[in-house]
C-alpha positions in Angstrom: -44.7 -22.0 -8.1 -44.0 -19.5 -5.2 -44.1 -16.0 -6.2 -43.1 -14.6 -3.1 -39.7 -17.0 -3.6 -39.4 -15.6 -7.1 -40.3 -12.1 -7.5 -36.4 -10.9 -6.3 -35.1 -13.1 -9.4 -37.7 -12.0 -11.5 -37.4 -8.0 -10.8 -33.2 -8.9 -11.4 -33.7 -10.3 -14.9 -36.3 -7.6 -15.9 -33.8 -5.0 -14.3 -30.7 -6.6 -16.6 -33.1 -6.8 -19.4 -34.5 -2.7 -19.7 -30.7 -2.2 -19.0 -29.7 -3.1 -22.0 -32.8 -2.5 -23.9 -32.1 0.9 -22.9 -27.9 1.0 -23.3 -27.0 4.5 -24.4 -24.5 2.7 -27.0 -23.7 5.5 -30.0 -23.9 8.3 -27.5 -20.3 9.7 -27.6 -19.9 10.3 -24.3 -20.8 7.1 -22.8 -19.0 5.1 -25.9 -15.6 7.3 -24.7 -16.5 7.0 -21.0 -16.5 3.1 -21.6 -13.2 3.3 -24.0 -11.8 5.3 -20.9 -12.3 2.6 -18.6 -10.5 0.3 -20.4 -7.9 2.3 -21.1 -7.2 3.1 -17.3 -7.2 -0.3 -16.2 -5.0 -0.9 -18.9 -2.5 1.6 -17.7 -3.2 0.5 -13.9 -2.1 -3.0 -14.6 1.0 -1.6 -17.1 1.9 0.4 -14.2 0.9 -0.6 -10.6 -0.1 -4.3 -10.7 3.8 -5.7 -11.1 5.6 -2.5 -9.6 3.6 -1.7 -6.6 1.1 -4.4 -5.5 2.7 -7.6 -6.3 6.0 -6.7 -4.0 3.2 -5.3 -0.9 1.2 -8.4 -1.3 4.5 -10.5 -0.4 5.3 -7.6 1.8 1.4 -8.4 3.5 2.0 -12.1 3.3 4.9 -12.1 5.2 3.6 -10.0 8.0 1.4 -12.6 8.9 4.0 -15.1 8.9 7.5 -13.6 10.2 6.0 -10.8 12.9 4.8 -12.2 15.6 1.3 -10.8 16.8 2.9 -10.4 20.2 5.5 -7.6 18.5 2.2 -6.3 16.6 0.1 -5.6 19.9 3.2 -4.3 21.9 3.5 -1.4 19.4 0.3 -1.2 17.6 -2.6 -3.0 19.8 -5.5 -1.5 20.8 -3.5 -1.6 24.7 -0.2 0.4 22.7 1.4 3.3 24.0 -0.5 6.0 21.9 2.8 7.9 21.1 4.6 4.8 19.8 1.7 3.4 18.0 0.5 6.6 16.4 3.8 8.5 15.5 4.7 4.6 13.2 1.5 5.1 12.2 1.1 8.7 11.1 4.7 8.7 9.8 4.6 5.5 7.6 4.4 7.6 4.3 8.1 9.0 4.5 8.7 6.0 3.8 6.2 4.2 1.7 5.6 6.2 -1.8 2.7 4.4 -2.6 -0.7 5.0 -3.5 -4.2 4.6 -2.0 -4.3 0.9 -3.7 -0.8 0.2 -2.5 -1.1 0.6 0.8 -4.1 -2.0 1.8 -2.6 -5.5 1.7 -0.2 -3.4 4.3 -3.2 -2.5 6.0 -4.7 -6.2 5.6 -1.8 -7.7 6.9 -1.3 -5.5 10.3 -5.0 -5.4 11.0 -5.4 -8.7 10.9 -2.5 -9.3 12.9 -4.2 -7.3 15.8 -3.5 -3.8 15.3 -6.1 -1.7 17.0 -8.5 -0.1 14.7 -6.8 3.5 15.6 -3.0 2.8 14.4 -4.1 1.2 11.6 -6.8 3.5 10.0 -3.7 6.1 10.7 -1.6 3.8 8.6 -4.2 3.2 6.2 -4.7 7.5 5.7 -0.7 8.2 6.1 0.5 5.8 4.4 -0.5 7.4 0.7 -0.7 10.8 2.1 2.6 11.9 3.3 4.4 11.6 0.8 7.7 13.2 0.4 8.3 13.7 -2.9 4.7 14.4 -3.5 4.3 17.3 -0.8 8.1 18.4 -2.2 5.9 18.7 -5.8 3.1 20.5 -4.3 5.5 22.9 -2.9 7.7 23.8 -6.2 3.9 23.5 -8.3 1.5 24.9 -6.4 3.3 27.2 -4.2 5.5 26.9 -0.6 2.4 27.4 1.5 0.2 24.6 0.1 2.9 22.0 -0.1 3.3 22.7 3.8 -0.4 23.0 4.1 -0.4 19.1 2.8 2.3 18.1 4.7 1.1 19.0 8.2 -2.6 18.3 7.6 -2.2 14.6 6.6 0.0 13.9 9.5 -2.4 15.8 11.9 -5.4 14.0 9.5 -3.5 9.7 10.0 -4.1 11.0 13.5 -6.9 12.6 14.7 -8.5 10.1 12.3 -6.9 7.2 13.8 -8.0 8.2 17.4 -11.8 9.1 16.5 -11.9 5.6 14.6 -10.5 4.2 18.0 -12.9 6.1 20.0 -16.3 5.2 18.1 -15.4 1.7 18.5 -14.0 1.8 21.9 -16.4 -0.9 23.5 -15.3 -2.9 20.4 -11.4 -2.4 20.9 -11.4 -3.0 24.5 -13.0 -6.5 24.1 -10.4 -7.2 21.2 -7.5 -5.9 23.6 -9.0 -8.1 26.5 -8.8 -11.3 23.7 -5.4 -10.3 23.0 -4.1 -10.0 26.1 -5.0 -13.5 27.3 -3.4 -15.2 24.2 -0.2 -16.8 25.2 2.8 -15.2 23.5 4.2 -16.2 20.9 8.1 -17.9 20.3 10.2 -15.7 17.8 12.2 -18.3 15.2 14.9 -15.3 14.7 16.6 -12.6 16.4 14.4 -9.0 15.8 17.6 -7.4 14.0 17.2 -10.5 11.6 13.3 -9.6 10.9 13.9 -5.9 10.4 17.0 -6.1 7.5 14.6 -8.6 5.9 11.6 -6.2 6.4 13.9 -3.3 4.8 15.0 -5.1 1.9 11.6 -5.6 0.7 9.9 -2.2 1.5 13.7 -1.1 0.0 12.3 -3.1 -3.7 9.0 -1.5 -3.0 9.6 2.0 -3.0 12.8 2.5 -5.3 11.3 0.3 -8.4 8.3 2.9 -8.0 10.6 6.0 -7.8 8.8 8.7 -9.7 10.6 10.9 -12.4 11.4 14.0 -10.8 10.3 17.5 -13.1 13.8 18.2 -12.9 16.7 16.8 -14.3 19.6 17.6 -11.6 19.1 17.7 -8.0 19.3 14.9 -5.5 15.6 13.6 -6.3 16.8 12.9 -10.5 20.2 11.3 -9.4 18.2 8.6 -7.0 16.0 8.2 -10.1 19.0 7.8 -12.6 19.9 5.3 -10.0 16.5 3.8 -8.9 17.2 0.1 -10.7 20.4 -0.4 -9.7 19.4 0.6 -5.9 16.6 -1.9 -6.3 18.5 -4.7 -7.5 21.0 -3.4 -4.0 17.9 -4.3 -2.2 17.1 -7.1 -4.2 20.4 -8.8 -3.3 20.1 -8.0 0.6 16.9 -10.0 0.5 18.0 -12.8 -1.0 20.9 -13.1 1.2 18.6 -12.8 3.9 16.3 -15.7 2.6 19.5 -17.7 2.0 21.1 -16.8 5.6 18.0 -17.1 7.7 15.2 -18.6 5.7 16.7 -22.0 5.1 16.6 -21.4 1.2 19.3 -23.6 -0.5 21.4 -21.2 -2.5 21.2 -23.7 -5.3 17.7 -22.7 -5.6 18.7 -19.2 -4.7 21.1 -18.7 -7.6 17.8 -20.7 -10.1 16.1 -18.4 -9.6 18.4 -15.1 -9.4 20.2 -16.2 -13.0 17.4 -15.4 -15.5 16.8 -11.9 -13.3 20.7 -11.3 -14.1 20.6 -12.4 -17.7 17.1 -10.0 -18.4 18.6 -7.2 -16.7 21.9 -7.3 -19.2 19.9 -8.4 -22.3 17.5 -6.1 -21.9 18.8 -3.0 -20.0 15.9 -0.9 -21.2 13.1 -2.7 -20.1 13.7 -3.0 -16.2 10.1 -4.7 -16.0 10.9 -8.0 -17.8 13.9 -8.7 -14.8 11.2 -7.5 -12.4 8.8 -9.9 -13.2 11.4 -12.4 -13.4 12.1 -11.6 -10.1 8.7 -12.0 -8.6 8.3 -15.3 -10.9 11.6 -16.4 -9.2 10.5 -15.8 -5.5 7.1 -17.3 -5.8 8.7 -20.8 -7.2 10.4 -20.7 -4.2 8.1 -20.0 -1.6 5.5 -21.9 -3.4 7.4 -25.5 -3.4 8.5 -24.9 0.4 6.6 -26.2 3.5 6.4 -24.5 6.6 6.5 -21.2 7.6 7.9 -20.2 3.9 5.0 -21.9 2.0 2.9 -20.1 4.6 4.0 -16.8 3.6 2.7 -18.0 -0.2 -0.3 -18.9 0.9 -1.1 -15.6 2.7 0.1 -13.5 -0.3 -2.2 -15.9 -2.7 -5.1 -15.2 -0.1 -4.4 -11.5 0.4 -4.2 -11.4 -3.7 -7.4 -13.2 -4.7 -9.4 -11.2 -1.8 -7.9 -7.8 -2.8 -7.2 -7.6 -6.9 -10.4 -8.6 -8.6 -11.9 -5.8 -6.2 -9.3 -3.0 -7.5 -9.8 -3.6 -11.2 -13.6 -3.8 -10.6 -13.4 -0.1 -8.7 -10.5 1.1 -11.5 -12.9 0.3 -14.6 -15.5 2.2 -12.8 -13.5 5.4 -11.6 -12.3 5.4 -15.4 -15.5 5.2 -16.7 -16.9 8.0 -14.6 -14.0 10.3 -14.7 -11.8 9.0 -17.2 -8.1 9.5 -17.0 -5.8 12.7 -16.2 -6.5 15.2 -19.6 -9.7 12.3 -20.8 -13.2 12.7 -19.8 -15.5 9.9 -18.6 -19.3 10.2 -18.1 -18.9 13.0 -15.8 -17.9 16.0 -17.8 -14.5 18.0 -16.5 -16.7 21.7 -16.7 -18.7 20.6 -13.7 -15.4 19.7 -11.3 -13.7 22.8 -12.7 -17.3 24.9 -11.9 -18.4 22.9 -8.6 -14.9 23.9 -7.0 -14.1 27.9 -7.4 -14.2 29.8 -4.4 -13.7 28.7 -0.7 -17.6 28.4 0.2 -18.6 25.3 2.1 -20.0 23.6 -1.2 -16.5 23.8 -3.2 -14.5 22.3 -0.6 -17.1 19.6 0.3 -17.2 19.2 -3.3 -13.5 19.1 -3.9 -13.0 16.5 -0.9 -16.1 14.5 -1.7 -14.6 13.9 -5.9 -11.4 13.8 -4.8 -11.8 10.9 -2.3 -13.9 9.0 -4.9 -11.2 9.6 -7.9 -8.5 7.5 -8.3 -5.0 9.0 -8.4 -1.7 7.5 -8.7 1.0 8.2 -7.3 2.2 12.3 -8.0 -0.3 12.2 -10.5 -2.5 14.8 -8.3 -0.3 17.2 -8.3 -0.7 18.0 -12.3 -4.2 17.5 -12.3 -4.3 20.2 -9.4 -2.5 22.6 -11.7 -4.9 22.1 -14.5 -7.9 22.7 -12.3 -6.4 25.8 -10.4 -6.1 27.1 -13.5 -9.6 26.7 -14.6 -10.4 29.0 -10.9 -9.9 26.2 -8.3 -9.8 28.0 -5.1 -6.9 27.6 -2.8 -9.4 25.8 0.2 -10.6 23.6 -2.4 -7.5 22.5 -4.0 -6.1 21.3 0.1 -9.2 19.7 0.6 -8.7 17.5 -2.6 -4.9 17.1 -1.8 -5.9 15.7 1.6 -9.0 13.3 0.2 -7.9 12.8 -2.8 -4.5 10.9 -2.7 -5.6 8.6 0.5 -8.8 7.3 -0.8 -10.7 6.3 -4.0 -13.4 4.1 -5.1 -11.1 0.7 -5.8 -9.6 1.7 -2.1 -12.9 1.9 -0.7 -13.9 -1.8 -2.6 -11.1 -3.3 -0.8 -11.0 -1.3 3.1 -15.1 -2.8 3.0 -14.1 -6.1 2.6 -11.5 -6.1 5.2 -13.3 -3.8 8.0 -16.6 -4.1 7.3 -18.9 -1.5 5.8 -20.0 0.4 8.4 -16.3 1.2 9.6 -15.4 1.9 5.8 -18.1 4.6 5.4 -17.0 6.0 9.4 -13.5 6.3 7.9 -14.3 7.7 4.5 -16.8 10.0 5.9 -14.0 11.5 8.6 -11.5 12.0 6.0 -14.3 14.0 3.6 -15.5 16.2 6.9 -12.1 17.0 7.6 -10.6 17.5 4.5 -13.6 20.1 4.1 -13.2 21.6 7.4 -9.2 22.4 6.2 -10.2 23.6 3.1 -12.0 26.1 4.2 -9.5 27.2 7.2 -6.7 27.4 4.5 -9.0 29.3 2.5 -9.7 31.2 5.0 -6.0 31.9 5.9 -4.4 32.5 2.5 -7.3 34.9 1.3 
């Protein structure tokens, strides 16, 4: 036998072995850290899996089908006007109320599809970030001068980010624009106008199913929520018109697949998530027994789903195990965050940005959390530098952005949003002191 072939398999099963010679099972901590972990991936899936990343994995898929990478490089290719490409880009989140997880088979699909590294990583940062009802929280919770403190960083953040991604990996982007521009271009099937209503409708499913409860009950925030199911099944209708109108979908099958949505949502008024999933069951019969370009669109949102969910669960069973769930401790025990972050020296905001871009947050979720820690003697700085790291990255995100970019352009991008976020801290600490 060949040692030198062996000793790497040997040293792994001697590694596995002390590990669980060695388990810390029956010390509390690590026996809630690990009941934590289930528990958030439990919740995740409850929560985010059918809501959020189902609808922008079809949303993904059909990127790479129904826009043309022509219409991709005109607005966001590496040759794009800069203002065009990065005012979409750094603006996205006005839109899209989603959450670091969310966001990346969006990112997958329009990075893939030739986006310049720039626009995208500014989609990738904004799209979490700027989030309106978010930064409208922060402002009523936290106080008028951090909410606008968010607001403008993480726009100025999507870009300045974007363009120093852009400029690392200039030599890079210039040969990918040079490729690009000597591909022929390519034949739209339908008219733009066409494309965008059935873009809408989707992104329209997207962000009203996920509409979070407001903290009050009147304004104009708690009627869209009072509303937010029958807006989405508004949406819902639009795009299957659209499929039916312009997607040669018989609306025999149409109706198939629309009449147990319709029958769930009656029977069962108070459990909106039954007709949802319905819904999603509904549209991938449909696309899934189709050939050509609708069959396609399948086949990219099964490839975008098997590349991108394992890794998410994977990174959301560690984050709870580590850090446990909003008001639940994991290993790492809630005194050192609350400790590691008073003050506005260099070490609590790096601190603060570093935690917060490895924690995962859902969506409005951070804002809470926030208001427990400033509580505990989180200093203003800090608390920005979290709100700008913390909401646009976390350790599932990070799984995922590696396995579409790389991993030395993941740790580029995760370290620029750290430095900055601490860099911000510390002005606005600064500033309000």
């Amino acid at each position: 036998m060949n040692w030198k072939q062996e000793w790497k398999t040997l040293a792994s099963i001697i590694g596995v072995f002390l590990l669980c010679y060695y388990l810390p099972v029956g010390w509390e901590r690590f026996d809630n850290s690990m009941l934590e972990a289930f528990h958030l991936v439990k919740w995740y899936a409850q929560e985010h899996v059918i809501l959020c990343l189902i609808p922008a994995l079809f949303i993904a898929g059909a990127i790479g089908v129904f826009v043309s990478q022509a219409s991709v490089m005109k607005y966001l290719g590496p040759t794009a006007n800069k203002v065009i490409a990065y005012g979409v880009a750094s603006c996205s989140g006005t839109i899209l109320a989603v959450c670091s997880c969310t966001i990346l088979p969006l990112f997958a699909g329009i990075y893939r599809m030739g986006a310049g590294l720039g626009p995208a990583t500014a989609f990738l940062y904004s799209g979490p970030a700027i989030n309106v009802l978010a930064i409208i929280l922060t402002a009523r919770i936290l106080g008028p001068q951090l909410g606008l403190a968010r607001a403008a960083g993480a726009i100025v953040f999507s870009v300045i980010i974007g363009l120093l991604m852009h400029f690392i990996y200039r030599k890079e982007e210039g040969e990918k624009a040079l490729a690009m521009a000597q591909m022929p271009s390519a034949r739209t099937e339908r008219a733009l106008w066409k494309n965008g209503l059935y873009f809408a409708s989707m992104v329209g499913v997207l962000v009203f199913a996920n509409w979070g409860k407001p903290e009050e009950s009147e304004g104009l925030w708690a009627t869209i929520y009072s509303a937010k199911w029958l807006i989405t099944s508004l949406f819902a209708f639009g795009f299957g018109a659209a499929l039916v109108a312009w997607f040669n979908v018989r609306i025999v099958q149409a109706l198939l697949a629309a009449t147990p949505v319709v029958v769930l949502a009656i029977v069962l008024p108070d459990t909106p998530m039954v007709a949802f999933v319905a819904g999603m069951i509904g549209l991938s019969w449909i696309t899934s027994t189709k050939e050509g370009e609708l069959g396609e669109w399948f086949g990219q949102s099964w490839g975008f789903a098997k590349q991108i969910l394992p890794l998410l669960l994977y990174g959301v069973l560690i984050a709870g195990a580590l850090l446990g769930r909003p008001g639940n401790e994991g290993l790492i025990p809630t005194e050192w965050v609350s400790a590691a972050v008073g003050g506005n020296s260099f070490r609590a905001n790096f601190f603060a940005s570093f935690a917060g871009a490895f924690m995962y947050f859902a969506t409005l979720t951070e804002v809470p959390i926030l208001q427990g820690l400033i509580g505990n003697g989180m200093g203003q700085g800090p608390a920005l530098a979290l709100l700008l790291a913390g909401p646009a990255l976390s350790l599932p995100n990070m799984l995922v952005i590696r396995s579409i970019m790389g991993t030395q352009k993941t740790i580029v991008f995760v370290s620029l949003v750290i430095v900055m976020a601490t860099i911000s801290g510390m002005i606005f600490g600064n500033f309000v002191s």
